[in-house]
C-alpha positions in Angstrom: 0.0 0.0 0.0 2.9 2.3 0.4 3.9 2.4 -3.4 0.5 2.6 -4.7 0.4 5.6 -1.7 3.6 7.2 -2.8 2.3 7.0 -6.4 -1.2 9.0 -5.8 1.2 11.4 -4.0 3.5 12.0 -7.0 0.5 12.3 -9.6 -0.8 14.8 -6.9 2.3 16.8 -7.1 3.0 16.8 -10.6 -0.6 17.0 -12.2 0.0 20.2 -14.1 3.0 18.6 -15.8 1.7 16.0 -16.5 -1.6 17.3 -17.8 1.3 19.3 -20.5 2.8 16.2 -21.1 -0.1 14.8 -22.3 -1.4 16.9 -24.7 1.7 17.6 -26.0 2.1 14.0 -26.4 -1.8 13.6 -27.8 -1.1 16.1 -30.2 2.1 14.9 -31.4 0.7 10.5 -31.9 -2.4 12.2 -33.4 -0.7 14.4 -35.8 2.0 11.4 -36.6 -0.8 9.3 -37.9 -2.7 12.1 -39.5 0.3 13.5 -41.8 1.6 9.5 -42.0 -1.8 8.9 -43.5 -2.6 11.8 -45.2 0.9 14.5 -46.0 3.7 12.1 -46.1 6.1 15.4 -46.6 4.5 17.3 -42.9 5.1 14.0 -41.0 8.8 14.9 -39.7 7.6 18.4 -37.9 5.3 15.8 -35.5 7.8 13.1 -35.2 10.3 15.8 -33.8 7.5 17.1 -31.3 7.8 13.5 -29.9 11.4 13.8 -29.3 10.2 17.1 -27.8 8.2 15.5 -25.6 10.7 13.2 -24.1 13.5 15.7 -24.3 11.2 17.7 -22.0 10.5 14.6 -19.4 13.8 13.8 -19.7 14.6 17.3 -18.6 11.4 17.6 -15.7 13.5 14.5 -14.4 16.6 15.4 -14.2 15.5 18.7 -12.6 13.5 16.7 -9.9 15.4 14.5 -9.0 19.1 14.8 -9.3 18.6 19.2 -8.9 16.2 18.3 -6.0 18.9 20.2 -3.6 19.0 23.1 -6.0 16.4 25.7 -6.3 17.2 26.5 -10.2 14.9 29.1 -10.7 15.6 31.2 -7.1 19.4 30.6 -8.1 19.2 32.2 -11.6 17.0 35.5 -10.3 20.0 35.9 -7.9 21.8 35.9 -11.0 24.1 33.1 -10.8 25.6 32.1 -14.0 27.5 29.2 -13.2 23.9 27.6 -12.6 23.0 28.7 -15.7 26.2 27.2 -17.4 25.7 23.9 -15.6 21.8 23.5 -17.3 23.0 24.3 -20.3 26.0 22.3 -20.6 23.1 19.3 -19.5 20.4 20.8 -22.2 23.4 20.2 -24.8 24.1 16.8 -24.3 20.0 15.7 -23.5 19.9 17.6 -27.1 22.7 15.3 -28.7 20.6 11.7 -27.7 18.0 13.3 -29.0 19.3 14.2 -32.3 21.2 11.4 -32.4 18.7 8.8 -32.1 16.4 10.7 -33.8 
């Protein structure tokens, strides 16, 4: 009962992402199959708002649970660069897998 307790507590917690998460993922497998179907040529623009989509979990994740210590936003209004260096040296290389596999 704990787990299924400590799950109910995340989707509490993270309902607004998630609720982006999904329509961004809805509209991306719906507009797959519609241009897959339909405009062959349009079909890469929704195939790279998948990779969007995980780039973005990928990037909710690593914010949440390995910057848990960090406040990233209070950190960058102070106006600390480094911080802002650091999350965009780990936006590059998120980019790469992404481009790579994709």
């Amino acid at each position: 009962m704990k787990t299924l307790e400590k799950i109910i507590d995340w989707i509490k917690t993270n309902y607004e992402h998630l609720k982006f998460y999904g329509l961004l993922l809805f509209v991306g497998l719906i507009g797959t199959w519609y241009t897959y179907n339909y405009a062959v040529a349009f079909s890469d623009y929704f195939i790279a708002l998948l990779f969007v989509v995980v780039f973005i979990g990928l990037w909710h994740w690593f914010d949440s649970k390995i910057l848990k210590d960090i406040d990233t936003l209070d950190e960058l209004k102070k106006g600390n660069t480094a911080v802002s260096q650091m999350l965009l040296a780990v936006a590059v290389v998120l980019l790469a897998v992404a481009v790579i596999v994709g």
